[in-house]
BAFI-3210 file (N, C-alpha, C; in Angstrom, 3 decimals, decimal comma, padded with zeros to 6 digits):
// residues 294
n [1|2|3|4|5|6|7|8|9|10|11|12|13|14|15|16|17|18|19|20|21|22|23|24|25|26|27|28|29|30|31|32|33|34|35|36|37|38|39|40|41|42|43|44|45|46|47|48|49|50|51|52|53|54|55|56|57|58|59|60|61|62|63|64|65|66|67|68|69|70|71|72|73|74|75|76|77|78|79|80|81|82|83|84|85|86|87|88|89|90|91|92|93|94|95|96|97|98|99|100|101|102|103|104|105|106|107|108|109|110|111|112|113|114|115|116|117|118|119|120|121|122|123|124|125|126|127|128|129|130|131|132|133|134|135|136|137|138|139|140|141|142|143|144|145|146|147|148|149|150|151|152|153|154|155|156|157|158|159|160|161|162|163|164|165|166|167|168|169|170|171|172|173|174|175|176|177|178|179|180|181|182|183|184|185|186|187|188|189|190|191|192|193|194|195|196|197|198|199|200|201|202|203|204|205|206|207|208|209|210|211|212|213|214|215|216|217|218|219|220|221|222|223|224|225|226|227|228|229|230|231|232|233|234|235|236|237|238|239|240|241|242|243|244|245|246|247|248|249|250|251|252|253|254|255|256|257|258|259|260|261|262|263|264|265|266|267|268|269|270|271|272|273|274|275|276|277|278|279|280|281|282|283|284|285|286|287|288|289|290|291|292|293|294]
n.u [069,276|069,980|073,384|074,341|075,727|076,314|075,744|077,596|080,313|079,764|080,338|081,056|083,570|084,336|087,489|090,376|092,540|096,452|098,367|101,332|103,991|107,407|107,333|104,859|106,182|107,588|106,386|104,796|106,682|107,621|105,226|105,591|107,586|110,226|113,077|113,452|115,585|117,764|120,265|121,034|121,807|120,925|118,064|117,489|117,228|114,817|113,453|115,099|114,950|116,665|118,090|115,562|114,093|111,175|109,266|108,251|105,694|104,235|102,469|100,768|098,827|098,157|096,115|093,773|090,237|088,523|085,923|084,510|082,592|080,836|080,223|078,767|076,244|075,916|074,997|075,880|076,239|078,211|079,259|079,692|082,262|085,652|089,084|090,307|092,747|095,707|096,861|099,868|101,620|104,288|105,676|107,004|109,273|107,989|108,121|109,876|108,250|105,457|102,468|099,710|097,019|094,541|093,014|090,010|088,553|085,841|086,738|085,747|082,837|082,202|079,890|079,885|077,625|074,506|075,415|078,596|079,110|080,125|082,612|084,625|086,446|088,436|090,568|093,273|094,783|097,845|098,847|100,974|100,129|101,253|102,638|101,129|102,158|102,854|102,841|102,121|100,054|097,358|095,465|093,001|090,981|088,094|086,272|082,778|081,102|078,473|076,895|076,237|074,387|072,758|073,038|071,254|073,284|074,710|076,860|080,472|080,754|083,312|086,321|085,597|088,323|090,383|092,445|095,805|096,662|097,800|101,244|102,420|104,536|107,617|108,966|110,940|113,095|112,777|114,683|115,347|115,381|113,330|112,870|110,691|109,932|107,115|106,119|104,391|102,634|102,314|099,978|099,227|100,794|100,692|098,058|097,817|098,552|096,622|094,545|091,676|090,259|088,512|088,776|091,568|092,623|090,535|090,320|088,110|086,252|087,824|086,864|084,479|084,371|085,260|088,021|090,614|092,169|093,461|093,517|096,697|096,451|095,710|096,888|098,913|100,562|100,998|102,594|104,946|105,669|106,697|108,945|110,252|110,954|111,955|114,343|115,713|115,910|116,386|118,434|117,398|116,837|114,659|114,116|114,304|112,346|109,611|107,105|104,428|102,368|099,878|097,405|095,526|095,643|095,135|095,136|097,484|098,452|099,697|102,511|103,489|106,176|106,925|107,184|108,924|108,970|110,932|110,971|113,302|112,009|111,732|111,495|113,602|114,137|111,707|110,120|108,538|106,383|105,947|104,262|104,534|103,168|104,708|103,996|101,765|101,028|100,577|099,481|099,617|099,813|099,519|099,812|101,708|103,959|106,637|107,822|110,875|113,838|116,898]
n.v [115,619|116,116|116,363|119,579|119,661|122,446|124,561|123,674|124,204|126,653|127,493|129,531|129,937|130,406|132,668|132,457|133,930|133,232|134,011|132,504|131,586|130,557|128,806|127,400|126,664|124,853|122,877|121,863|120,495|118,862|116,820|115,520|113,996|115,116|115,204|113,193|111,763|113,443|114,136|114,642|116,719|117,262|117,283|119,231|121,764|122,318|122,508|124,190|127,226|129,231|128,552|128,454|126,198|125,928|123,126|121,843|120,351|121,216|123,769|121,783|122,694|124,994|127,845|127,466|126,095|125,176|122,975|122,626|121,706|120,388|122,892|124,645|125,328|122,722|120,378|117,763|114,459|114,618|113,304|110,997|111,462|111,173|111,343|111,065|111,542|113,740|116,238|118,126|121,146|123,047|126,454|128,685|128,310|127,513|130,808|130,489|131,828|134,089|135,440|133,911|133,600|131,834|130,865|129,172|126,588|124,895|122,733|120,631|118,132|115,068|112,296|108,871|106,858|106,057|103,626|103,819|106,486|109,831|112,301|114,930|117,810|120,322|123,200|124,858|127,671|128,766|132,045|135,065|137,102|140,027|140,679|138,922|136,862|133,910|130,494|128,245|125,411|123,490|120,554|118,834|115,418|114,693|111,838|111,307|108,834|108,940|110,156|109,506|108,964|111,532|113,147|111,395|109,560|105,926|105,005|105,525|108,950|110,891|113,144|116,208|118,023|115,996|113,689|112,126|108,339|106,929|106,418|103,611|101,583|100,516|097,174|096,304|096,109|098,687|102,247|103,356|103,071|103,973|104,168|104,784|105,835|106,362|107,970|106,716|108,870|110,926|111,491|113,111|115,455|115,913|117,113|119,530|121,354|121,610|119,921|118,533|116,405|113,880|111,816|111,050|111,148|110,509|107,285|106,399|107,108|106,588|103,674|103,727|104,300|101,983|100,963|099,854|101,646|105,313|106,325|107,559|110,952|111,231|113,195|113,568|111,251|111,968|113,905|112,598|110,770|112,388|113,321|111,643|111,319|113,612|113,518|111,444|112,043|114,927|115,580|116,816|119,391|121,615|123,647|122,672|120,720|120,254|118,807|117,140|114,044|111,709|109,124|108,209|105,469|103,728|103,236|104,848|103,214|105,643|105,194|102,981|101,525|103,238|102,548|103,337|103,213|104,261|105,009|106,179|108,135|108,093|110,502|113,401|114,558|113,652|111,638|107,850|106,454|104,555|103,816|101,856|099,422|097,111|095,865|095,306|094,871|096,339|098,677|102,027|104,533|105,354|105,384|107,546|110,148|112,462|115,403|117,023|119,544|118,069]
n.w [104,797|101,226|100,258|097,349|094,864|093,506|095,751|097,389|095,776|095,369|098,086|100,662|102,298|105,602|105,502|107,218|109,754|111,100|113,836|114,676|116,411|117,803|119,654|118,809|115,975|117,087|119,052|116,686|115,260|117,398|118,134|114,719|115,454|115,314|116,783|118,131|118,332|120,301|119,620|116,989|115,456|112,983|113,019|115,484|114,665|113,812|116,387|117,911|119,361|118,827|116,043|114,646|112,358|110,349|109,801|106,687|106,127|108,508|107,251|106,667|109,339|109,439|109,412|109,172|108,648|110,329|111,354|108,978|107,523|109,126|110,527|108,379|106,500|104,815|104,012|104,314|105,603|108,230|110,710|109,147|108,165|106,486|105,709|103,169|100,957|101,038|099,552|099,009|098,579|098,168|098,084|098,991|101,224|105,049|107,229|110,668|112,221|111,986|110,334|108,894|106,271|105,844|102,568|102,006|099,616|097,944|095,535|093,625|093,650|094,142|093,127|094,053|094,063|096,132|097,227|098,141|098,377|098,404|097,253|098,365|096,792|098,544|098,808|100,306|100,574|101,794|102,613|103,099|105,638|105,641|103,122|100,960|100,151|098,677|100,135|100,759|098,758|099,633|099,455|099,950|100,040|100,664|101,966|101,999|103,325|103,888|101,505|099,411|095,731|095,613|092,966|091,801|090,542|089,952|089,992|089,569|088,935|087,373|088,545|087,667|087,392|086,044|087,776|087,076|087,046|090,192|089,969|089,466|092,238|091,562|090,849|092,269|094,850|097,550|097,162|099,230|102,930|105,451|108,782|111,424|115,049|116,636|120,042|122,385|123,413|121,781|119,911|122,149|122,201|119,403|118,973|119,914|117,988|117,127|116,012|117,838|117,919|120,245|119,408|119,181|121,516|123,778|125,427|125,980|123,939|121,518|121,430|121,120|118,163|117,416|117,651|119,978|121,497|121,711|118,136|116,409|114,546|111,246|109,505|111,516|110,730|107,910|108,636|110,228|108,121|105,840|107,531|107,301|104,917|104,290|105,548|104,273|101,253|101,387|103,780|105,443|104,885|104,597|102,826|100,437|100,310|098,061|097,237|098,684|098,893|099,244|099,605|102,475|104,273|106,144|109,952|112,103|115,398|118,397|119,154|117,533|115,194|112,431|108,870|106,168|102,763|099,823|096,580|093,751|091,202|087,903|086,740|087,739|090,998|091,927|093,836|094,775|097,018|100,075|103,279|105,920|108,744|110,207|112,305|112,607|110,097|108,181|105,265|105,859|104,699|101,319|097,589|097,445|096,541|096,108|096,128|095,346|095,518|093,765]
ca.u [069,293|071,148|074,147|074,381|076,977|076,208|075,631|079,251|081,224|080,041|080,373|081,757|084,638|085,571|088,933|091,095|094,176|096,651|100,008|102,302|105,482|108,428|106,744|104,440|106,658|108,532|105,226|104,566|107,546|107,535|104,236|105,824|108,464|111,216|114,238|113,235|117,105|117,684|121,381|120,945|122,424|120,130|116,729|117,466|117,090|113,687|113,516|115,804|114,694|118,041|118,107|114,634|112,917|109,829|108,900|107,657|104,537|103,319|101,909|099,099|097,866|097,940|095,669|092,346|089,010|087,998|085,262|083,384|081,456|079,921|079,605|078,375|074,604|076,731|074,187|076,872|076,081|079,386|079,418|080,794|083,682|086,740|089,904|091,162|093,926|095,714|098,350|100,689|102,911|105,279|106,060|107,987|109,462|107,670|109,084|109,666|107,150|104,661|101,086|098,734|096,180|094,178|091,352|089,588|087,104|085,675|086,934|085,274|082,305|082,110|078,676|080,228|076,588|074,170|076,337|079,481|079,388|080,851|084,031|084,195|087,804|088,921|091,623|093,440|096,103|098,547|099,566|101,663|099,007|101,314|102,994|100,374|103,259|101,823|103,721|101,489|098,212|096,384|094,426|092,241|089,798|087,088|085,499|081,284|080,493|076,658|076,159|075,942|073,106|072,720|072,804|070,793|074,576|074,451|078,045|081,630|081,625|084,333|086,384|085,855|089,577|091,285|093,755|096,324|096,259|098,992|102,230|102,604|105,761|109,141|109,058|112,327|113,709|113,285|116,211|115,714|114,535|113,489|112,283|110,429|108,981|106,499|105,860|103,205|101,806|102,732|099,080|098,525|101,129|100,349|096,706|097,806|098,780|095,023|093,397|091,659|089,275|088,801|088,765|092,889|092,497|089,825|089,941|086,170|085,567|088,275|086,293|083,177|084,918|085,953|089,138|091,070|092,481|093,199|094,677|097,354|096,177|096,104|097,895|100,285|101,362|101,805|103,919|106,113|106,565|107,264|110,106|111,259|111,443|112,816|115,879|116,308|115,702|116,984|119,513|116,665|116,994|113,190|114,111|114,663|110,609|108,615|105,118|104,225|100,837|099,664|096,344|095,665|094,935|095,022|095,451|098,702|098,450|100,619|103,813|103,756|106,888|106,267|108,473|108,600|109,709|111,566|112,083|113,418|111,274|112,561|111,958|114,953|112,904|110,784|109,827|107,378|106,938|104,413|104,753|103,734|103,252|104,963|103,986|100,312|101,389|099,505|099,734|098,794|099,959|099,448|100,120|102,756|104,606|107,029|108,967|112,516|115,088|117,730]
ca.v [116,588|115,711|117,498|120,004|119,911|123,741|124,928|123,506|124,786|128,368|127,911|130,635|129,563|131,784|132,843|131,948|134,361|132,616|134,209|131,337|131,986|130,309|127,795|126,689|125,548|123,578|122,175|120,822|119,567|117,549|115,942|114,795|113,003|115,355|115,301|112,100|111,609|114,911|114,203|114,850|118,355|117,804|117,477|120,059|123,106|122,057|122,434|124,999|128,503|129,342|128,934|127,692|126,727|125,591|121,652|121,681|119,623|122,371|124,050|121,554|122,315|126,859|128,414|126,228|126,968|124,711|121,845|123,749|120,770|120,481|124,101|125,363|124,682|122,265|118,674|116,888|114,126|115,208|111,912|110,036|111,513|110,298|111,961|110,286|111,987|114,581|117,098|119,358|121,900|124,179|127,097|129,204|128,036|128,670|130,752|129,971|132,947|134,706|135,421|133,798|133,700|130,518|130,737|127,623|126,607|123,586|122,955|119,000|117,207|113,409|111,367|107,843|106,043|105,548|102,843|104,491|107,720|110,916|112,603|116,240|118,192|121,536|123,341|125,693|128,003|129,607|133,457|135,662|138,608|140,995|140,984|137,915|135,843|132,467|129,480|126,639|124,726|121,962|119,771|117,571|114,733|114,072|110,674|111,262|107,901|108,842|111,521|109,364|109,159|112,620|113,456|110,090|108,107|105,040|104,872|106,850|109,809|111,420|114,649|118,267|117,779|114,843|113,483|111,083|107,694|107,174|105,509|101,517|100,862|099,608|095,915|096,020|096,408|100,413|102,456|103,809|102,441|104,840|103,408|106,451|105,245|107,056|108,241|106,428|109,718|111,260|112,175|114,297|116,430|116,603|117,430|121,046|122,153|122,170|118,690|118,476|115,378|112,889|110,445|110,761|111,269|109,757|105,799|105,799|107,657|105,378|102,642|103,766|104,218|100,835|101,192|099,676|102,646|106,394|106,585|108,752|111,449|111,113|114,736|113,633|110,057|112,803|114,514|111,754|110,371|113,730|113,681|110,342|111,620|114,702|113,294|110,579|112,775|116,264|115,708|117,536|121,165|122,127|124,611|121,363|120,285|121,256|118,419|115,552|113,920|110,781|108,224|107,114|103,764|102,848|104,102|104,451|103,732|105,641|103,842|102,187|102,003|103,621|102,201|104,146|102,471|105,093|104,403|106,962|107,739|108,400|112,117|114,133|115,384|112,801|109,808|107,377|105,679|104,218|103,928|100,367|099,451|095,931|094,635|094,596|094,457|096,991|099,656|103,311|105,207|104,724|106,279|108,157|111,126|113,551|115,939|117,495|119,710|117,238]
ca.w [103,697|100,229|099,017|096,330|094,442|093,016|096,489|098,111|094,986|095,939|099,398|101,209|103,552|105,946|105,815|108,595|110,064|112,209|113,889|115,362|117,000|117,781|120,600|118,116|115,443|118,002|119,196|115,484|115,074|118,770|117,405|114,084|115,485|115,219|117,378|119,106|118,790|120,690|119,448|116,065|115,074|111,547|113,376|116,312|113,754|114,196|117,976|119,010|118,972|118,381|115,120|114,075|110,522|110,208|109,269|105,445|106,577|109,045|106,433|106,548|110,288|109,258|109,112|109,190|108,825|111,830|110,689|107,795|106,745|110,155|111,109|107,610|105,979|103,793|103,964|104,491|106,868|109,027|111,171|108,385|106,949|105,939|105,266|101,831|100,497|101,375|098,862|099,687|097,331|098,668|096,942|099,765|102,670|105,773|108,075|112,199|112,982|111,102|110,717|107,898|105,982|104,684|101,830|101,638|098,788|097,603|093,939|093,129|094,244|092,933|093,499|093,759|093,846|097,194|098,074|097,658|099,111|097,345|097,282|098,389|096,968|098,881|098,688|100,861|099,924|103,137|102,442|104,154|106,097|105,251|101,650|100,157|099,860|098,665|100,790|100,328|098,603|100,209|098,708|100,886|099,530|102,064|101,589|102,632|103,541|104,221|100,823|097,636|095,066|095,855|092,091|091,160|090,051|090,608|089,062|090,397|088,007|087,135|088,817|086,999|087,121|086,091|088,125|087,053|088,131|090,943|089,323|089,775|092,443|090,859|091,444|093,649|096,351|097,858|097,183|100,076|103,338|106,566|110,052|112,461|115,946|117,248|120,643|123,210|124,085|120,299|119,556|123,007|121,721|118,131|118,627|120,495|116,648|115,955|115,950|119,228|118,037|121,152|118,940|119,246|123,418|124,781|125,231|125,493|122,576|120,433|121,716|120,612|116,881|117,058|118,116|121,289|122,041|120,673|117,203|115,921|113,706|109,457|109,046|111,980|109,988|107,021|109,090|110,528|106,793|105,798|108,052|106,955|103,533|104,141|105,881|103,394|100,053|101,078|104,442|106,390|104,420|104,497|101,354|099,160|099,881|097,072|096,989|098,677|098,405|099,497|100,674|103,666|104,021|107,790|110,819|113,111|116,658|119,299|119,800|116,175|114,399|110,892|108,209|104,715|101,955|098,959|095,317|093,081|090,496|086,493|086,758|088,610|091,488|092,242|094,583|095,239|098,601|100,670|104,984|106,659|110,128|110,014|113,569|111,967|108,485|107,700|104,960|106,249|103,641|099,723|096,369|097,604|095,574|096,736|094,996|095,971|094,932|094,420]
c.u [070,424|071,710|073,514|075,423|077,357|076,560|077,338|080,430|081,025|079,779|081,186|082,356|085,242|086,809|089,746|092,664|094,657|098,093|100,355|103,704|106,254|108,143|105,588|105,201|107,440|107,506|104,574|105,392|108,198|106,577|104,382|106,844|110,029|112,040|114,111|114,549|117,644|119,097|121,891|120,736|121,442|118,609|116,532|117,484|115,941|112,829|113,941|116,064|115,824|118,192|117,193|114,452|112,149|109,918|107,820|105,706|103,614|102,364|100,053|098,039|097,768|096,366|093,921|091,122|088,311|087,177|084,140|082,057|080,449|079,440|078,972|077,336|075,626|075,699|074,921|076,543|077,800|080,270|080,229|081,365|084,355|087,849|090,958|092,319|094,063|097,302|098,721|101,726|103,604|105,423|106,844|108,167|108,673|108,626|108,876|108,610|106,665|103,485|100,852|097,921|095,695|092,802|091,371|088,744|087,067|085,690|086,160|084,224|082,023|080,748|079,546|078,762|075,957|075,041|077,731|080,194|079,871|082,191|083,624|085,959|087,755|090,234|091,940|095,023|096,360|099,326|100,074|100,187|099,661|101,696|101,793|100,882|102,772|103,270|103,342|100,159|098,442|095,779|094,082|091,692|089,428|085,983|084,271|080,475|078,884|076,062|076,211|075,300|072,649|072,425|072,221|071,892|074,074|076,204|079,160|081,718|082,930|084,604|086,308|087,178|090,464|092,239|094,561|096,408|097,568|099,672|102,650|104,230|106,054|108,668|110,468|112,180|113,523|114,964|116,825|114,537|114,616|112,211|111,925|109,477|108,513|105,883|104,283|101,926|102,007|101,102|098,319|099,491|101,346|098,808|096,542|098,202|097,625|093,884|092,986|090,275|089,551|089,263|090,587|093,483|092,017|089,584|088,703|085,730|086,320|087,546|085,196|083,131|085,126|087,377|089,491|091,641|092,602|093,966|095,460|096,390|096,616|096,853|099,323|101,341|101,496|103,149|105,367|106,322|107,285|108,725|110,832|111,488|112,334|114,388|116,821|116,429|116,611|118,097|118,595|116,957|115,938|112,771|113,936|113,230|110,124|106,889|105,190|102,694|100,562|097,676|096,448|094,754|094,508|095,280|096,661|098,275|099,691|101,747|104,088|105,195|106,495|107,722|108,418|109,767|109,733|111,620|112,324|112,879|112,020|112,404|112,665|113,987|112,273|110,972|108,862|107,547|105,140|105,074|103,392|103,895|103,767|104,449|101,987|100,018|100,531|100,468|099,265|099,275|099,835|099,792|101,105|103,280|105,133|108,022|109,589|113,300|116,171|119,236]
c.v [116,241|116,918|118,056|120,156|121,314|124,453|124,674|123,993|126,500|128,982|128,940|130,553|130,144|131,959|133,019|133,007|133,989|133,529|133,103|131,975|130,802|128,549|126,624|126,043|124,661|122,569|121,227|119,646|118,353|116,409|115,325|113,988|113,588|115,605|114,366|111,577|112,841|114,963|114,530|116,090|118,697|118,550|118,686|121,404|123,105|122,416|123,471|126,383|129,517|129,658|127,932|127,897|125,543|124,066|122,151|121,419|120,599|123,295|123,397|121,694|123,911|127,033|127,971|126,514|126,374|123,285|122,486|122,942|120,399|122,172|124,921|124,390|123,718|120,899|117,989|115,897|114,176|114,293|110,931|110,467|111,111|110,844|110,856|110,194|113,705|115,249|118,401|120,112|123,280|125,137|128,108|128,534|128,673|129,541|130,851|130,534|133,958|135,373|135,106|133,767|132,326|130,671|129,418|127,584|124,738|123,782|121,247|118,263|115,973|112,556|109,637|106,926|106,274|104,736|103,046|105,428|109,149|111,653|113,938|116,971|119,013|121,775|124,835|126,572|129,117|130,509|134,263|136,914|139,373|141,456|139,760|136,963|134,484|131,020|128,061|126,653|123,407|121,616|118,680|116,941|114,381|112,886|110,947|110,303|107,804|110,011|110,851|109,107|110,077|113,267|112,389|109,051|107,113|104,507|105,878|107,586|110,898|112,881|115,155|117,874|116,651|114,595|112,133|109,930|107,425|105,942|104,311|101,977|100,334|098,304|095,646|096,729|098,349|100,714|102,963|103,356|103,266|104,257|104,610|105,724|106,719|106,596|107,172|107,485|110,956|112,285|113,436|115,192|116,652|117,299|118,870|121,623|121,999|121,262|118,179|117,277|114,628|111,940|109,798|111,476|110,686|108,168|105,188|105,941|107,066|104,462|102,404|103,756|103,007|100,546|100,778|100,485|103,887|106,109|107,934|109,813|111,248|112,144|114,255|112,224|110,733|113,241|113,603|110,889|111,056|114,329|112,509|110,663|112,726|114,482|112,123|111,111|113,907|116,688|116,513|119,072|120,951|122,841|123,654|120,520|120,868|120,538|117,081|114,886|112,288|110,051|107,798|106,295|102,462|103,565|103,750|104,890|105,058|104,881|102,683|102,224|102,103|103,406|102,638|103,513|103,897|104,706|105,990|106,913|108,340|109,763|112,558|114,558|114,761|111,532|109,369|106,553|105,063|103,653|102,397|100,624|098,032|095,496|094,259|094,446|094,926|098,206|101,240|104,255|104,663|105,403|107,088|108,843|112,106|114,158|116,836|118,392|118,849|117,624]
c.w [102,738|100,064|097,855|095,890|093,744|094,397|096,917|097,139|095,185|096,956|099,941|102,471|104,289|105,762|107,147|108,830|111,073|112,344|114,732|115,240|117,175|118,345|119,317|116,748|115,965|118,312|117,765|115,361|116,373|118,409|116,434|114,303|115,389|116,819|118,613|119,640|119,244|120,910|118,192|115,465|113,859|112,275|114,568|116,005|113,796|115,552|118,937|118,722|118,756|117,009|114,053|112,801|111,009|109,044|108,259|105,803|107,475|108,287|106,456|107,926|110,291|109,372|108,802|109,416|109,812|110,380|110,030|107,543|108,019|110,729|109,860|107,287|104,399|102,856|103,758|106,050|107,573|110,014|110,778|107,721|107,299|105,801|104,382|101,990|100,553|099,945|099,382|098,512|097,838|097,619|097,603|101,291|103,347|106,676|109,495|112,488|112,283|111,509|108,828|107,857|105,488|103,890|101,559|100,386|098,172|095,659|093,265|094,033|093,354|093,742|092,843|093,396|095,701|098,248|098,893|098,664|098,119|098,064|097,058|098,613|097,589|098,578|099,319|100,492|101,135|102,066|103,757|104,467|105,948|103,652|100,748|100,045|099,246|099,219|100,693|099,487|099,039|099,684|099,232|100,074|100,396|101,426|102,700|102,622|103,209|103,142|099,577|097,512|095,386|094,030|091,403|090,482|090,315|090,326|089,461|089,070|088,138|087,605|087,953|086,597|087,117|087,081|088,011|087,879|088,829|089,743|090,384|091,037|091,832|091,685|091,347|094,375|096,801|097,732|098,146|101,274|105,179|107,527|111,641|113,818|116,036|118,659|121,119|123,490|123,053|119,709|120,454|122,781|120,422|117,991|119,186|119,108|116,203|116,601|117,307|119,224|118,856|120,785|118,899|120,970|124,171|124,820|124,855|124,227|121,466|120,490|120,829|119,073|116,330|117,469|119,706|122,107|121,211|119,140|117,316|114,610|112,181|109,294|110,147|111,326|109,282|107,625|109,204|109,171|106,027|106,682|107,579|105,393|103,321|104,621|105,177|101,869|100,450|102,518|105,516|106,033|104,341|102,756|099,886|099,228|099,176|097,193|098,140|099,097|098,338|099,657|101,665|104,149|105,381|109,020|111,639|114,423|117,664|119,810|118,751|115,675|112,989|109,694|106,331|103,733|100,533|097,795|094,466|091,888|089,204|086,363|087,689|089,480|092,135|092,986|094,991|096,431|098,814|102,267|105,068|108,041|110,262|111,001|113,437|110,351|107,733|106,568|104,834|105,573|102,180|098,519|096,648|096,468|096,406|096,077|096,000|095,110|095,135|095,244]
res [x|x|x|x|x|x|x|x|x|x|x|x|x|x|x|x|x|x|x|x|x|x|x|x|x|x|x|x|x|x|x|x|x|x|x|x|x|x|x|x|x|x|x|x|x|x|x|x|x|x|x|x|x|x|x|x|x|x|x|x|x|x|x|x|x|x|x|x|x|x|x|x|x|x|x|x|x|x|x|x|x|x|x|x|x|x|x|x|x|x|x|x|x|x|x|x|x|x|x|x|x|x|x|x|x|x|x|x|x|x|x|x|x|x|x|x|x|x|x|x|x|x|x|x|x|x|x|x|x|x|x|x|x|x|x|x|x|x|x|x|x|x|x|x|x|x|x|x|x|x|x|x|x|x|x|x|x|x|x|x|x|x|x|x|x|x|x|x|x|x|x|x|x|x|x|x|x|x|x|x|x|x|x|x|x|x|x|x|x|x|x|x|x|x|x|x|x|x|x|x|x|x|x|x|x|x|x|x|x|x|x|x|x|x|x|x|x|x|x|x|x|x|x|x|x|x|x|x|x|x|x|x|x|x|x|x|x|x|x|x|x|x|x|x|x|x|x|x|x|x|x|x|x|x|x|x|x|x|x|x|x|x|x|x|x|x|x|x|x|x|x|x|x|x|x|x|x|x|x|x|x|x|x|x|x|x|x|x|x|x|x|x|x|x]
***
């Protein structure tokens, strides 16, 4: 069954309320990589219910409407998606323990061609359940391998909403240069903050993907770059994240080291980056943008 691109713009997403406590933002922040140096007074504000705050990046595993595009009459073949690109924009800290709200909706569908596939935007915005508060928007792009020529394209047209094209890397040197291992066993405790696909558990079922073994999750390499930026940009204050918004371009195993390269970009505020995996010389992040209070 082909997409509609009328139909998924006035889909009706449930709304999702989540409360998380204290255990669970520790549990996020074990999965992104924080306080692997469990000597490090910055990252243990993270960790120690004592005197917790909440990792910026959490934001993107709130409040979730589960897998919409497979459990809703969407015609989305569901099999082959993709998770593009992902944005993030802060607009209040979270805080350690709450309860939210997430409305989802789909704001962009793009018919790349038959060949192609199409491009399906959402966007989720985390509120407080009791005052409205607004704390985050999300902005997924889901690449639908198996849904183009759906509107007869044959040709990538253009989003509803423009979006600039990412800015070129400085040709030099990073100005800043941050090196994050990750964990052997990294994705069986990032996938208790939500993501409970085998495909980052079960050997067989990596296998069957292609894969020699499980990967790490795309939202949890956000995360763990998201920490490498935050402690190289803002000293690890959470309050000083405002965006950051990337592609992803590869996958990180378990037990990878992830190496994020920094440049400061000509607006106050701003940086562009991009995260490699050097021991396969791979690049699993792309376009990179992240903005800061400086």
């Amino acid at each position: 069954m082909a997409i509609d691109k009328e139909k998924l713009l006035a889909l009706q997403i449930p709304t999702c309320t989540q409360s998380y406590r204290w255990r669970d933002t520790v549990l996020y922040a074990l999965g992104a990589g924080y306080a692997i140096d469990p000597m490090d007074e910055r990252q243990l504000r993270f960790v120690d219910e004592s005197r917790l705050c909440a990792v910026p990046t959490m934001a993107n595993v709130l409040a979730h409407p589960g897998f919409w595009m497979r459990d809703l009459d969407t015609g989305i073949d569901w099999v082959r998606v993709v998770h593009g690109e992902q944005q993030m924009r802060i607009h209040h800290p979270l805080p350690a323990e709450g309860e939210v709200i997430g409305h989802t909706r789909v704001v962009d569908v793009v018919d790349k061609g038959a060949a192609k596939g199409a491009l399906v935007v959402s966007e989720r915005r985390i509120v407080d359940a009791r005052d409205g508060r607004l704390y985050a928007t999300l902005r997924q792009t889901t690449m639908c391998r198996g849904d183009g020529g759906f509107s007869g394209a044959s040709i990538h047209a253009p989003l509803a909403v423009p979006v600039p094209a990412p800015a070129a890397l400085p040709e030099r040197e990073p100005d800043i240069g941050m090196t994050l291992p990750t964990q052997p066993n990294q994705a069986l405790i990032y996938r208790l903050s939500g993501d409970l696909n085998p495909l980052h558990a079960s050997p067989e079922v990596a296998r069957r993907a292609g894969f020699d073994r499980p990967i790490f999750h795309g939202l949890g390499t956000f995360g763990v770059v998201g920490h490498a930026l935050m402690a190289g940009l803002c000293d690890y204050w959470p309050e000083r994240v405002r965006a950051m918004e990337a592609r992803f371009s590869a996958p990180v195993f378990p037990g990878d080291r992830v190496c994020v390269d920094i440049w400061h970009a000509t607006r106050p505020g701003e940086a562009l980056f991009r995260a490699r995996v050097d021991a396969r010389n791979s690049v699993v992040l792309s376009n990179g943008v992240f903005g800061y209070e400086p």
